[in-house]
C-alpha positions in Angstrom: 0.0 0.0 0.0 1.4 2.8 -0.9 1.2 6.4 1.5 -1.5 8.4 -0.3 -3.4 4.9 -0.5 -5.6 4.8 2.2 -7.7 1.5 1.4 -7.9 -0.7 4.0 -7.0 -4.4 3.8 -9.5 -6.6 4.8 -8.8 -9.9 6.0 -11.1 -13.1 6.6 -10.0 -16.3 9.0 -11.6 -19.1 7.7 -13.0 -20.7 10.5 -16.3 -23.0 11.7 -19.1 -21.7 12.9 -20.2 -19.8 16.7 -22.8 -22.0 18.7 -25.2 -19.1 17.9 -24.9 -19.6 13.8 -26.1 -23.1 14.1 -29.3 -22.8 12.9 -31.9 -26.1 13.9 -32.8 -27.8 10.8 -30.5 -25.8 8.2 -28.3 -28.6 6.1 -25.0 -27.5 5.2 -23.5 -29.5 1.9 -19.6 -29.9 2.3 -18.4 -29.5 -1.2 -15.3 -30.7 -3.0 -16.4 -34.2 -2.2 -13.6 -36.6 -1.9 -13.1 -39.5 -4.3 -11.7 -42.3 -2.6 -8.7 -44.4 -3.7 -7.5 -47.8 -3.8 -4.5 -46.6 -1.4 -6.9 -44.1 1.1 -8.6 -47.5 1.7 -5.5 -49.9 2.2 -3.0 -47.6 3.7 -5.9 -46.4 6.9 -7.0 -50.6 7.1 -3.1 -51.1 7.6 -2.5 -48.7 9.9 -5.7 -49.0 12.0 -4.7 -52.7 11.7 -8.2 -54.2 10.1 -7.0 -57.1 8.9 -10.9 -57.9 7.3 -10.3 -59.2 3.9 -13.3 -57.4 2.2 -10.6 -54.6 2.9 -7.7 -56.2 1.5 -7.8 -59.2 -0.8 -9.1 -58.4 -3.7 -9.6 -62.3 -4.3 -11.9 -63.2 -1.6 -13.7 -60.2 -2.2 -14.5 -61.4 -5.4 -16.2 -64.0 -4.4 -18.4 -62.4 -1.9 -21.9 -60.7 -3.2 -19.9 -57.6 -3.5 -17.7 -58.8 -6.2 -15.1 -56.4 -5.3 -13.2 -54.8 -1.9 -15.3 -52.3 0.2 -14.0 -49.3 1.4 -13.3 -49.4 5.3 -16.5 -48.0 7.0 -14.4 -46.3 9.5 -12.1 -44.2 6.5 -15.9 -43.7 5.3 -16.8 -42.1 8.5 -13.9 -40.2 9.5 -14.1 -39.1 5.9 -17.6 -37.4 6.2 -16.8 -35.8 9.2 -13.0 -34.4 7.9 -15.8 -32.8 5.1 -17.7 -30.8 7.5 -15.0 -29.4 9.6 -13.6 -26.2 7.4 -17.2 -25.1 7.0 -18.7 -26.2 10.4 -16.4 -26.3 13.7 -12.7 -25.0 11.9 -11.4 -23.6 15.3 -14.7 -23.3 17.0 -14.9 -26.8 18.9 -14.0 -27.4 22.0 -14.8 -31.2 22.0 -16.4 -34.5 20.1 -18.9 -35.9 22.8 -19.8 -38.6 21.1 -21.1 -40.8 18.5 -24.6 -42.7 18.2 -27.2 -44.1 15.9 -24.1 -44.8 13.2 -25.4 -46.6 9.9 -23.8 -47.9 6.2 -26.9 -48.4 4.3 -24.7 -49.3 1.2 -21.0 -49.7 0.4 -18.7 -47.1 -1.0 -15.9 -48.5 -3.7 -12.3 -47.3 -4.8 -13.0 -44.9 -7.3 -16.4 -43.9 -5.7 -16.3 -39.9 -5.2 -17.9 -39.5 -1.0 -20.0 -36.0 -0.7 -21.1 -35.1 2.8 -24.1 -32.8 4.2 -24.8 -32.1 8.0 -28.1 -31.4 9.5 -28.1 -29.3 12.6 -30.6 -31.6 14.9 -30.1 -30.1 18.3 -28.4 -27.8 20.2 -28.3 -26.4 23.5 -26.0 -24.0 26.0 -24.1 -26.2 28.3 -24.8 -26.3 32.0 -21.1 -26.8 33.1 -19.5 -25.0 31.1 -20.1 -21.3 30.3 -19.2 -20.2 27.2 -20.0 -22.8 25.6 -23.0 -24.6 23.8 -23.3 -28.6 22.5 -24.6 -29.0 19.0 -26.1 -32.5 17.6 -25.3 -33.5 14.1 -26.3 -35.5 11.7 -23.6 -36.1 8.7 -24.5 -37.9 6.3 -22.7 -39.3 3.3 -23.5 -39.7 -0.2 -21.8 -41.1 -3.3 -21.7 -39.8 -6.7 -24.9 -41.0 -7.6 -26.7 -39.6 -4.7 -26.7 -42.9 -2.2 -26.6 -43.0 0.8 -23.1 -44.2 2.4 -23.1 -43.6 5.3 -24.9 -41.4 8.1 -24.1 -40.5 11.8 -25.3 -38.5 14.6 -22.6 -36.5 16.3 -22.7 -34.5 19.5 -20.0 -31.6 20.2 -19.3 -29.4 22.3 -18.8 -25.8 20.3 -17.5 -22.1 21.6 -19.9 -19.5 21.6 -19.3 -16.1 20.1 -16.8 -14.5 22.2 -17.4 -10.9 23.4 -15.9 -8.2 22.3 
């Protein structure tokens, strides 16, 4: 900027949301979506140790009524939650509470592309903790052809707006 400019800079922090934005019922979309590879899918079974072969050998899978490997459920779920956090809880949370009423209505594949959308089902101020408010989730996740993956309830516990 030079001296006889006088235009100010703005700057924006990406970052999730206050518990006051979370609006009940409002369904946020979590776009890119994320299409899943061959080695996402071997390299977290390995390392999370999930020695289940519909994971890994390619040959028994075969023979199974899928025909082919499944992606791991749990790289499905973690995946559908890593999609929400830039536009949902990105410096805002304070903790994951828990997880409940977690489903995988149909399998995901290598090659499959995994979109996720959260819908705010609750929320409340904490109690204990002032401050602070806990918001219930629902993420669920969708492959390319609009499927349902995967879908689970979430409870965290999210900073409120601090004061100025």
């Amino acid at each position: 900027m030079s001296e006889t400019d006088t235009t100010v800079e703005k700057r924006i922090v990406q970052r999730g949301l206050w518990f006051e934005e979370f609006e009940l019922g409002a369904i946020y979309e979590h776009r890119p979506g994320r299409t899943i590879t061959e080695a996402d899918n071997t390299l977290f079974t390995t390392q999370t140790m999930n020695t289940q072969a519909l994971h890994l050998d390619a040959a028994y899978a075969a023979e199974t009524s899928f025909g082919e490997r499944l992606v791991n459920s749990m790289f499905t779920l973690s995946t559908i939650v890593g999609l929400s956090v830039a536009q949902l809880t990105q410096g805002t949370i304070v903790a994951n509470l828990g997880f409940s009423e977690i489903s995988f209505p149909k399998p995901l594949f290598h090659g499959d592309t995994l979109y996720a959308e959260t819908k705010i089902v609750d929320k409340r101020e904490s109690k204990s903790r002032p401050g602070e408010g806990i918001v219930t989730l629902e993420h669920t996740g969708r492959n390319q052809h609009g499927d349902v993956v995967a879908v689970a309830v979430r409870k965290t516990l999210v900073q409120k707006r601090p004061s100025t």
